[in-house]
TIMI-2910 file (N, C-alpha, C, CB; in pm, 1 decimal, decimal comma, always signed):
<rs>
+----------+----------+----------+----------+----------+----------+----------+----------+----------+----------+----------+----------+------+
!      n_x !      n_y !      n_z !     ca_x !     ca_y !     ca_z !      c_x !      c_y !      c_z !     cb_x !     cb_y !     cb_z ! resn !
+----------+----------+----------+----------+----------+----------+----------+----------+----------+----------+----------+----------+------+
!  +1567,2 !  +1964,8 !   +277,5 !  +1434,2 !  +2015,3 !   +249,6 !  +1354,0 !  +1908,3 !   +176,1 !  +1441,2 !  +2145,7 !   +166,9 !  Unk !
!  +1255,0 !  +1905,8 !   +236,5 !  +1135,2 !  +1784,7 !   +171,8 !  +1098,9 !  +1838,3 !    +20,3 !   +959,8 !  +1779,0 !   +280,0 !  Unk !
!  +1075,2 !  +1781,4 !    -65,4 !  +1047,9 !  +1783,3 !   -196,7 !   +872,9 !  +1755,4 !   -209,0 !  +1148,6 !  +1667,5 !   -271,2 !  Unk !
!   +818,6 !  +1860,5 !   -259,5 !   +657,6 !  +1867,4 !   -265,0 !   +668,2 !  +1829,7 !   -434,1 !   +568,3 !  +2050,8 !   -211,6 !  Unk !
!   +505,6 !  +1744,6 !   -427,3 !   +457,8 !  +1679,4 !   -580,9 !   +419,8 !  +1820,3 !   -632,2 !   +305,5 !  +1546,4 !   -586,8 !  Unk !
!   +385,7 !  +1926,7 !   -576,5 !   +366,1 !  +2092,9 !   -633,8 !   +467,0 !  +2168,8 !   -688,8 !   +328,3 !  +2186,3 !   -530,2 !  Unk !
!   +606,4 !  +2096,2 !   -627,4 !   +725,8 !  +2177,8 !   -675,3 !   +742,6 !  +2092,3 !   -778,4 !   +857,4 !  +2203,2 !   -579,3 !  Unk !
!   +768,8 !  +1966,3 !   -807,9 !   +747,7 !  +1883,6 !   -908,6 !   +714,1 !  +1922,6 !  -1029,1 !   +672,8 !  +1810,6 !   -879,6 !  Unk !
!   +553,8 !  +1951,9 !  -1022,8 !   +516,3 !  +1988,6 !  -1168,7 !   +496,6 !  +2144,4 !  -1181,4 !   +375,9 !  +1911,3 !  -1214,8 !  Unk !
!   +550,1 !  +2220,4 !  -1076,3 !   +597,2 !  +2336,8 !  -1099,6 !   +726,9 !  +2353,5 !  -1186,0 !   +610,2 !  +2387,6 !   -982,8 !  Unk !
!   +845,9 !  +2279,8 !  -1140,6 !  +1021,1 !  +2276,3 !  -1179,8 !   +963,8 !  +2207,6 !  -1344,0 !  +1164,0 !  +2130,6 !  -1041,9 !  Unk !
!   +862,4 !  +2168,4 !  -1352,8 !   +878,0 !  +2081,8 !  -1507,8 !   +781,2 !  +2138,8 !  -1604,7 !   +838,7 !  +1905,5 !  -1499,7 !  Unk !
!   +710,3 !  +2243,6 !  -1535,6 !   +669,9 !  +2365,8 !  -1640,4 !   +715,3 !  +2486,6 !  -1696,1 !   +588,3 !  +2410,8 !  -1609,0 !  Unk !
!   +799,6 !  +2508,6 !  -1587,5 !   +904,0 !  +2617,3 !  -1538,4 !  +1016,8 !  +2601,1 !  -1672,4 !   +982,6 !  +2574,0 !  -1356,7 !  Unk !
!  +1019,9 !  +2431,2 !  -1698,9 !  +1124,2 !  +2420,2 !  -1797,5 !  +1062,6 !  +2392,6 !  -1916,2 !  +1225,0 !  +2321,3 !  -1768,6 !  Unk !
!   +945,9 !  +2381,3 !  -1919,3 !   +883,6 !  +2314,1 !  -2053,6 !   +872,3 !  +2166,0 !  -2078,9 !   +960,2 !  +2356,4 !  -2165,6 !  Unk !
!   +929,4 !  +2082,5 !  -1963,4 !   +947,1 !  +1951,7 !  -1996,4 !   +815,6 !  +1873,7 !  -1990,0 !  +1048,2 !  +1894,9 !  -1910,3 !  Unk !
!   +776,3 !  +1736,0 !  -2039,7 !   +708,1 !  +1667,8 !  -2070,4 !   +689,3 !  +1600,1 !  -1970,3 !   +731,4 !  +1622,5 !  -2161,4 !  Unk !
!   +630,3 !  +1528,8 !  -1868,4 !   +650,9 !  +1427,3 !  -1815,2 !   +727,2 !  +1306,5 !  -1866,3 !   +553,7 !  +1405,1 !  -1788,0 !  Unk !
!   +706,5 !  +1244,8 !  -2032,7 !   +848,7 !  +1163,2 !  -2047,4 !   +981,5 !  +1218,9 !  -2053,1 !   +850,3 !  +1093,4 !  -2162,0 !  Unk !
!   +967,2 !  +1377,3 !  -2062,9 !  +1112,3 !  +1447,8 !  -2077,7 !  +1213,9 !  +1444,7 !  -1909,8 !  +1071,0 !  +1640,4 !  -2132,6 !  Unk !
!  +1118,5 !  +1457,0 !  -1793,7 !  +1139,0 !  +1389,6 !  -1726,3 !  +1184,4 !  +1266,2 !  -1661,3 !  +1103,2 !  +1408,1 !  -1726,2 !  Unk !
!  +1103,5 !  +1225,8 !  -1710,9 !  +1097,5 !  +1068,7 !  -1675,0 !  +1267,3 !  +1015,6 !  -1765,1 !   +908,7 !   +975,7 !  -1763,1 !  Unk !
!  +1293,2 !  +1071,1 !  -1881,5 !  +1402,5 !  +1010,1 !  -1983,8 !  +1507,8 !  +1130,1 !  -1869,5 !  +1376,7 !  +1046,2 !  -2217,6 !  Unk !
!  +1510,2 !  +1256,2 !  -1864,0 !  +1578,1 !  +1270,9 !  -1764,6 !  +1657,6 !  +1239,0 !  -1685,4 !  +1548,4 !  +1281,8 !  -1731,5 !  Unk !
!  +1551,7 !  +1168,4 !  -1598,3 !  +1563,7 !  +1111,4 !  -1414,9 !  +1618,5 !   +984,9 !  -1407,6 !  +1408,1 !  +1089,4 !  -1324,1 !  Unk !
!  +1577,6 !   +920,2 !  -1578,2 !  +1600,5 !   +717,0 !  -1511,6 !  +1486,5 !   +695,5 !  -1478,3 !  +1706,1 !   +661,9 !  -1354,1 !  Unk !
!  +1382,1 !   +776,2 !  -1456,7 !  +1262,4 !   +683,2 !  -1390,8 !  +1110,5 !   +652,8 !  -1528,9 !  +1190,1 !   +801,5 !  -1217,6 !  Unk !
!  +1008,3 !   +612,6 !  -1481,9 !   +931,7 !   +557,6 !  -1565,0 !   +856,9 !   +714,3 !  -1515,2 !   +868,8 !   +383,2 !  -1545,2 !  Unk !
!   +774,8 !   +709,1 !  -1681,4 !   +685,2 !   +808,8 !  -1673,5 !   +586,8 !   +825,0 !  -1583,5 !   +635,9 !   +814,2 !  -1766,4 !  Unk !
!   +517,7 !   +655,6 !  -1507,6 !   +457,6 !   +687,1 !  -1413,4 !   +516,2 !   +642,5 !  -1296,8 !   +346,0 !   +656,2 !  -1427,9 !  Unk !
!   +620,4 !   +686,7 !  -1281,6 !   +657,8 !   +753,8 !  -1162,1 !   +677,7 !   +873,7 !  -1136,4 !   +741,7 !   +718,8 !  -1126,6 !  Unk !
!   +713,1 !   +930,7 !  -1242,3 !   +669,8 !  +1150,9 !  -1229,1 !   +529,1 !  +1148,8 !  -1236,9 !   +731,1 !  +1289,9 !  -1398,3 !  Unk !
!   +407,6 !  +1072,3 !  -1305,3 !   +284,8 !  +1112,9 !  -1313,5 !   +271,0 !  +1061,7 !  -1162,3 !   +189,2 !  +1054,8 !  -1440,0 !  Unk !
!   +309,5 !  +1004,5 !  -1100,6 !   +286,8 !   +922,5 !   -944,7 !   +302,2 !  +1037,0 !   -863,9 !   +408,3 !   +789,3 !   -892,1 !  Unk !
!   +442,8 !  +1072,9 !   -863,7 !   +482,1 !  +1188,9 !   -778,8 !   +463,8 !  +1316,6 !   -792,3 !   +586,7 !  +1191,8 !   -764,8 !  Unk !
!   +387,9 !  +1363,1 !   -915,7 !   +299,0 !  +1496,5 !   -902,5 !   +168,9 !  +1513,1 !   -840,0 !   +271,5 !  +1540,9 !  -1021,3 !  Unk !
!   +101,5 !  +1357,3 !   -860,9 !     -2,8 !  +1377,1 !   -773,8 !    -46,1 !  +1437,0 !   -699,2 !    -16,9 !  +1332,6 !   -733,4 !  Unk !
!    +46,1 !  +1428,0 !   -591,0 !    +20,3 !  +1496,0 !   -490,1 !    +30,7 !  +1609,4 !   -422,3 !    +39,9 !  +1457,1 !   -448,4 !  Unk !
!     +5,5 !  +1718,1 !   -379,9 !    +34,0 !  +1802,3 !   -363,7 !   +131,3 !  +1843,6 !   -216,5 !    -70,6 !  +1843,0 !   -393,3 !  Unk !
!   +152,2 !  +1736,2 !   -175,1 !   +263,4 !  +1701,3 !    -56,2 !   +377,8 !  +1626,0 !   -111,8 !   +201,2 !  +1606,9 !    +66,9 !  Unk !
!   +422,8 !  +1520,9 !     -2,4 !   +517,1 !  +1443,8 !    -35,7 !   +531,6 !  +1321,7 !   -145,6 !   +537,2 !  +1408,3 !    +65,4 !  Unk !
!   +569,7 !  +1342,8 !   -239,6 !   +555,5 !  +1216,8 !   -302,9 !   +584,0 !  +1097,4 !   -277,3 !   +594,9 !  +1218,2 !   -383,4 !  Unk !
!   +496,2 !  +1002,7 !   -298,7 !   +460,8 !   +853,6 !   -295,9 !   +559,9 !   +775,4 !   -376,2 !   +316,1 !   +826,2 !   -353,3 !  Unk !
!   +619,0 !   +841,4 !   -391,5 !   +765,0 !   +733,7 !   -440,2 !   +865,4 !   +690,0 !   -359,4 !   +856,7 !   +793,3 !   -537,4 !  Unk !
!   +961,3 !   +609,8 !   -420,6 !  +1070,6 !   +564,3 !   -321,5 !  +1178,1 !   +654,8 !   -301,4 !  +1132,1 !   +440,3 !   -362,2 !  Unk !
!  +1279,7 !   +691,8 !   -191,7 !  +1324,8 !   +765,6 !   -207,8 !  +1418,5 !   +789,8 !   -374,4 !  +1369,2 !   +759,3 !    -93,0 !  Unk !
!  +1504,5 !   +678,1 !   -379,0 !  +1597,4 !   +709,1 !   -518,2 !  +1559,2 !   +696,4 !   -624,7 !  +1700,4 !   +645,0 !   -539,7 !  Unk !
!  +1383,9 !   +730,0 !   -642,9 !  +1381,2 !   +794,7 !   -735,8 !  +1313,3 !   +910,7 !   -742,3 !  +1356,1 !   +732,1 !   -808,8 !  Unk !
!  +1281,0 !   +957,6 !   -617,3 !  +1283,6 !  +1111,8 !   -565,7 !  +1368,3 !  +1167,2 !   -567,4 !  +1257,3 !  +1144,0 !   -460,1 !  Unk !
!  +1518,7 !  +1111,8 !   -554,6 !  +1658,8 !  +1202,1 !   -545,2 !  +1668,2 !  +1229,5 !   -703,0 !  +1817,7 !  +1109,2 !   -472,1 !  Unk !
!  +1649,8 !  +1094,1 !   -811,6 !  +1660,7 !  +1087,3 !   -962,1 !  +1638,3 !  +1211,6 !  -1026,0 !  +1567,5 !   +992,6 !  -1020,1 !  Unk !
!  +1464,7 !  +1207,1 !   -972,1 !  +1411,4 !  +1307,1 !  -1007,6 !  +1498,9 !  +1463,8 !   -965,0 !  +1276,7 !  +1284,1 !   -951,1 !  Unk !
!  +1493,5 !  +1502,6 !   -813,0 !  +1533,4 !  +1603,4 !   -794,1 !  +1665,9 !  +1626,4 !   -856,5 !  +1523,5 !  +1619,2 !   -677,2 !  Unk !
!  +1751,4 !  +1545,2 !   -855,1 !  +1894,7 !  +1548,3 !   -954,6 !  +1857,7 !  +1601,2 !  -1093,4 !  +1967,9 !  +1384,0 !   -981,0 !  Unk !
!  +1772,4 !  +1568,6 !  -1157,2 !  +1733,0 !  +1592,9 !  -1285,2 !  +1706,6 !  +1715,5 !  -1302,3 !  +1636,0 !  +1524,6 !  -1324,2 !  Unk !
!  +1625,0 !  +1788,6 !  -1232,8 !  +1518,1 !  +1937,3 !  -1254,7 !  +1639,5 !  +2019,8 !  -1141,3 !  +1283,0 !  +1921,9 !  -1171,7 !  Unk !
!  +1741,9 !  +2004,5 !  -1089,0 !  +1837,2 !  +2064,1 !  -1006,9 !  +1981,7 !  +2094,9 !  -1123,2 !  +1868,4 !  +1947,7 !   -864,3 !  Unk !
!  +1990,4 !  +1987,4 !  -1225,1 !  +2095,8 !  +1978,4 !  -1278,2 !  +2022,0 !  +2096,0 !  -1420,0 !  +2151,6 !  +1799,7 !  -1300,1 !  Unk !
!  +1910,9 !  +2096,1 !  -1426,7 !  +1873,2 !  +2192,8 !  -1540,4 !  +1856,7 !  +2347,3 !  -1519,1 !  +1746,5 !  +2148,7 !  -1591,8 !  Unk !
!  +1883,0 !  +2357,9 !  -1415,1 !  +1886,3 !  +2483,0 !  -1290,7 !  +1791,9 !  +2540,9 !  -1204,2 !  +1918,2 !  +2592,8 !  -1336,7 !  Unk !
!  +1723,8 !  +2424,6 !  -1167,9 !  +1564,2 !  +2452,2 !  -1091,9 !  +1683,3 !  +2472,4 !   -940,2 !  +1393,8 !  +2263,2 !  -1092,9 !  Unk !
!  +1639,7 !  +2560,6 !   -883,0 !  +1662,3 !  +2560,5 !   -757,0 !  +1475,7 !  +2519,7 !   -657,1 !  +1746,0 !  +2732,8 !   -733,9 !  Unk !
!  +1528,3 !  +2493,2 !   -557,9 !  +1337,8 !  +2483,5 !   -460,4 !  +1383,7 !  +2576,2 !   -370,9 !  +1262,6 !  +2302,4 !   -353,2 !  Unk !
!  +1264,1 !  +2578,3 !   -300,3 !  +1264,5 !  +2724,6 !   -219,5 !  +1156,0 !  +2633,0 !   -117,8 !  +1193,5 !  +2908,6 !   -320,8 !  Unk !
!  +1210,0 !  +2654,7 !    +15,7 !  +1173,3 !  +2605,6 !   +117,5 !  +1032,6 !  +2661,5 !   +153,8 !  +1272,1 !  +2623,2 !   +208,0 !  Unk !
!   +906,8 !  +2603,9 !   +252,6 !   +829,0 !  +2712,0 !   +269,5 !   +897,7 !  +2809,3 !   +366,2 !   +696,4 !  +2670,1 !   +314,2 !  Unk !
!   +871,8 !  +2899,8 !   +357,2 !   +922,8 !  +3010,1 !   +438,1 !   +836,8 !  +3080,4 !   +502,0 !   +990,4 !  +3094,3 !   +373,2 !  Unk !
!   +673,3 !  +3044,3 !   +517,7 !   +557,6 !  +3121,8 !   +516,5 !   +527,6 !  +3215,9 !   +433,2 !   +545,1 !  +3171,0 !   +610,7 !  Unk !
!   +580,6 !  +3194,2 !   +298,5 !   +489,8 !  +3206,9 !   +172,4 !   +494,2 !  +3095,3 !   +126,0 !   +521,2 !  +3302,2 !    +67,1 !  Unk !
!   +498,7 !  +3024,3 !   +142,8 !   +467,3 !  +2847,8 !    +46,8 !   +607,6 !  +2777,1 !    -29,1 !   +335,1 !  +2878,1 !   -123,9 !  Unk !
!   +660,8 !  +2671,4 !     -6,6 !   +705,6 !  +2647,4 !    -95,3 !   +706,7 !  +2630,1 !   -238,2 !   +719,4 !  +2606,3 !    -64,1 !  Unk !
!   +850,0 !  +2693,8 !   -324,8 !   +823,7 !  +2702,2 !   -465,3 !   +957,8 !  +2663,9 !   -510,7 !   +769,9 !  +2844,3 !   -519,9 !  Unk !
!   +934,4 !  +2703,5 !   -661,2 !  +1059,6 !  +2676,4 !   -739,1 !  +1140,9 !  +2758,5 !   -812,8 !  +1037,9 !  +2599,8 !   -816,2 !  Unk !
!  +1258,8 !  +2828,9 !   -839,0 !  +1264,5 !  +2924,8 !   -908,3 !  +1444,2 !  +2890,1 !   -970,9 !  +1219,6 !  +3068,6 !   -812,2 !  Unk !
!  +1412,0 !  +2932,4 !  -1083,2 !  +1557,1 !  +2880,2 !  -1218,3 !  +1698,3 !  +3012,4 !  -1122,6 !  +1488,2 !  +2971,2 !  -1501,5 !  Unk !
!  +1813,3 !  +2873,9 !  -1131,9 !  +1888,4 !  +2937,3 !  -1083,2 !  +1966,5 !  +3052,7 !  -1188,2 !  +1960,4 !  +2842,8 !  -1020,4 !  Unk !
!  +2027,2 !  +3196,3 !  -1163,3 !  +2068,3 !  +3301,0 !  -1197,0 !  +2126,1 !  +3202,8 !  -1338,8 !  +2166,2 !  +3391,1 !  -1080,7 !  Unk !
!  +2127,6 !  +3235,3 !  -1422,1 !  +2212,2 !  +3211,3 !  -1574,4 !  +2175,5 !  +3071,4 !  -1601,4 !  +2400,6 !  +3227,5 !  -1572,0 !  Unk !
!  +2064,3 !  +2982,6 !  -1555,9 !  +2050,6 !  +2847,7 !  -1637,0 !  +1938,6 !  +2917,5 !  -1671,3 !  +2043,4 !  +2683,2 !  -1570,8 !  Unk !
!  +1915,6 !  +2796,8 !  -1770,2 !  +1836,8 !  +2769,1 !  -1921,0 !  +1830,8 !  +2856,8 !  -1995,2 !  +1706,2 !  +2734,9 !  -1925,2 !  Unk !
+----------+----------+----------+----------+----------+----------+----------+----------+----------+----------+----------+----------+------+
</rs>
């Protein structure tokens, strides 16, 4: 499943995180999460640090949710955080 810059700064409000809380997270630089929220599609990053990222907000218990024809979203898996 493709990873949207909407699920992005959805999964990192969802948790309360900062964009550097992120960024210290993932391994990546802060503007590379401010890069890859941008957009409201695919982010403009490279892939490995799109995986960084998704590893990061996956390991805190963000699950994504495919579009399904209600939109893709994000929602905390059963018993994290």
């Amino acid at each position: 499943m493709a990873l949207t810059g909407a699920q992005i700064r959805m999964a990192r409000g969802y948790l309360r995180w900062s964009a550097a809380d992120l960024a210290a997270k993932s391994g990546v630089g802060v503007s590379t999460v401010k890069r890859a929220e941008a957009e409201d599609g695919p982010p403009p990053i490279n892939p490995p640090n799109l995986a960084a990222i998704r590893g990061a907000l996956e390991a805190a218990g963000v699950e994504f949710i495919a579009e399904n024809g209600g939109g893709a979203g994000v929602r905390l898996r059963k018993g994290a955080a």
